[in-house]
N, C-alpha and C positions, 0 to 999 in steps of 0.2 A: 071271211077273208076272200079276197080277188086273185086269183092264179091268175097271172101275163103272161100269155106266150112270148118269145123273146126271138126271134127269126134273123138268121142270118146268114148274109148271102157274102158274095164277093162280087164275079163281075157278070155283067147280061150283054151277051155277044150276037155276034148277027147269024152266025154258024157255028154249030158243034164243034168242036176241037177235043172232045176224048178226055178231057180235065174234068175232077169231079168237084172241082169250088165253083165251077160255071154253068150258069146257065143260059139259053137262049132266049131270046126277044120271047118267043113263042111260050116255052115254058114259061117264062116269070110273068108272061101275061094268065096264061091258064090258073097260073098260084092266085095269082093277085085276084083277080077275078071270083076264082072260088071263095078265097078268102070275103069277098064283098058277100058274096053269094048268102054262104052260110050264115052273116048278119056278125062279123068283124066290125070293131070300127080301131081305128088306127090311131096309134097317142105319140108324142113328141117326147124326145127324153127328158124335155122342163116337166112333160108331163107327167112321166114316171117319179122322178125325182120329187115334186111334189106331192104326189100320192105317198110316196113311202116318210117323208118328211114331214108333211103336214095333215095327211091324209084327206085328202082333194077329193072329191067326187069323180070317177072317170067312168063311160060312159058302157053298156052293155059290152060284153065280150070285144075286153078289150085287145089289144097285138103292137107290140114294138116290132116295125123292121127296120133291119139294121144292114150297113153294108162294112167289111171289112176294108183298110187298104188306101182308100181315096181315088179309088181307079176313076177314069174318065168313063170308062163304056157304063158303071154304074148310074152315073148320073144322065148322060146322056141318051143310052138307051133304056133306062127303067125308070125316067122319070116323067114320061109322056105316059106313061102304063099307071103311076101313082098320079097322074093328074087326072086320068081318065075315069079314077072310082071316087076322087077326093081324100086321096093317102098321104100319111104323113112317114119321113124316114128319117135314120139318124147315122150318118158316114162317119165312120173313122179314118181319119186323116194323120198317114206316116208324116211327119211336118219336113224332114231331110229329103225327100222324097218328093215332097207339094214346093218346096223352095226351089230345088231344079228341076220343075218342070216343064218341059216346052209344049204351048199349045199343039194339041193333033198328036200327044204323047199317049201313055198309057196311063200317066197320075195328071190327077187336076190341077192344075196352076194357082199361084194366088189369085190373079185373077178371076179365073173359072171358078172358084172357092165363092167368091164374092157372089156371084151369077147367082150360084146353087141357093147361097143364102138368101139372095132376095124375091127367088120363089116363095118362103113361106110355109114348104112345104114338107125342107129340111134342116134337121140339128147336123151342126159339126162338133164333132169331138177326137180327143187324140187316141194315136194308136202307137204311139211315142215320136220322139225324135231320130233315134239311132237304132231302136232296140228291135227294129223288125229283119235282123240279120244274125248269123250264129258267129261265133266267136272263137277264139281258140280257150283253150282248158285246160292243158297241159304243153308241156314241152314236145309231146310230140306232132301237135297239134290237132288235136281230137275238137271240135267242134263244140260248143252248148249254145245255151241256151242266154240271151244278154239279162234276163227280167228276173234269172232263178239261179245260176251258177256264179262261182265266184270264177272272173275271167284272170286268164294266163297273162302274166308282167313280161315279154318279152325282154326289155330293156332291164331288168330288174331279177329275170329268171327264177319268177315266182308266180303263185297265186296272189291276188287283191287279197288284202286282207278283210275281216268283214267290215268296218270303217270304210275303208275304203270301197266296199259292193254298195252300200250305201248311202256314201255320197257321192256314185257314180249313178246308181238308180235315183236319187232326189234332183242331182242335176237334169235328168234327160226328163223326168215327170213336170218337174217346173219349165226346160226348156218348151219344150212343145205345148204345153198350154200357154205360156207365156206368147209365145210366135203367133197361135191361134186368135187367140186372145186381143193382142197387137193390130195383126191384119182385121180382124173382122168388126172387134168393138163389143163386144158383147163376150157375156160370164163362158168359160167352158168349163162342163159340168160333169163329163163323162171321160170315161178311159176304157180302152181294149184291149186287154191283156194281149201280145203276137202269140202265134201259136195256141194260144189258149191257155199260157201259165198263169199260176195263180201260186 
């Protein structure tokens, strides 16, 4: 069997800011770098998908990176760093999130989406449509989780029922690959759980 690292990042900034989902120009270059170093070689998520589906040949010591988010400083500043070794990556893309956003933002636009993909060099995938935000959960309004709680009915002064958790998680899982899907032309193949639910 082939054990894949699976790396993931958020965003690559030009100075420290004290957040620990960030990394600097510098750092993610010294990763990536090492990463060459050590004799990594870098798979695409068709690539991965493949391998576990068909079982594809992939190539020594292989690594998924992955960036959470759809941030612009991801692509824009860490993708001069994965052109530099011959890397490949895979963004997860909040799609409510990539619909408003304005160039010179903090999330990539559709268009900038478009950009990313015809580098070559990256997969887009969802990280949902809505669900990268917490919710209420009660009447008093206690916060969760959108992808793992049943959310609070204000108008209704209830919990969703489960029917209803889950034709609100099937909507936003089909919306956002659908939008994806739509803008770019091509299968989307992967999803990001927010927060790391499962």
């Amino acid at each position: 069997s082939t054990a894949i690292p699976i790396l993931v990042y958020h965003g690559v900034i030009k100075k420290p800011d004290g957040s620990t989902i960030n990394l600097t120009e510098e750092e993610f270059n010294d990763q990536i770098f090492a990463l060459k170093k050590a004799g990594y070689h870098s798979i695409s998520l068709e690539d991965l998908y493949a391998f576990e589906t068909q079982g594809i040949k992939l190539p020594d010591h292989p690594i998924l990176i992955t960036f959470d988010d759809g941030r612009a400083d991801s692509f824009y500043n860490g993708d001069p760093i994965l052109a530099a070794v011959g890397y490949k990556a895979t963004i997860f893309v909040i799609t409510s999130y990539a619909e408003g956003a304005t160039t010179d933002g903090y999330y990539l636009t559709p268009s900038e989406l478009k950009i990313l993909q015809s580098t070559g060099r990256w997969s887009i995938g969802s990280h949902s449509a809505n669900g990268h935000e917490k919710y209420p959960i009660d009447a008093e309004g206690s916060l969760g989780y959108f992808f793992s709680d049943n959310l609070w009915l204000s108008d209704k002064k209830r919990l969703e029922t489960n029917a209803e958790f889950e034709t609100r998680i099937a909507g936003d899982l089909i919306a956002s690959k659908t939008y994806l899907e739509d803008l770019l032309g091509t299968e989307v193949i992967g999803f990001a759980f927010p927060f790391g639910e499962m």
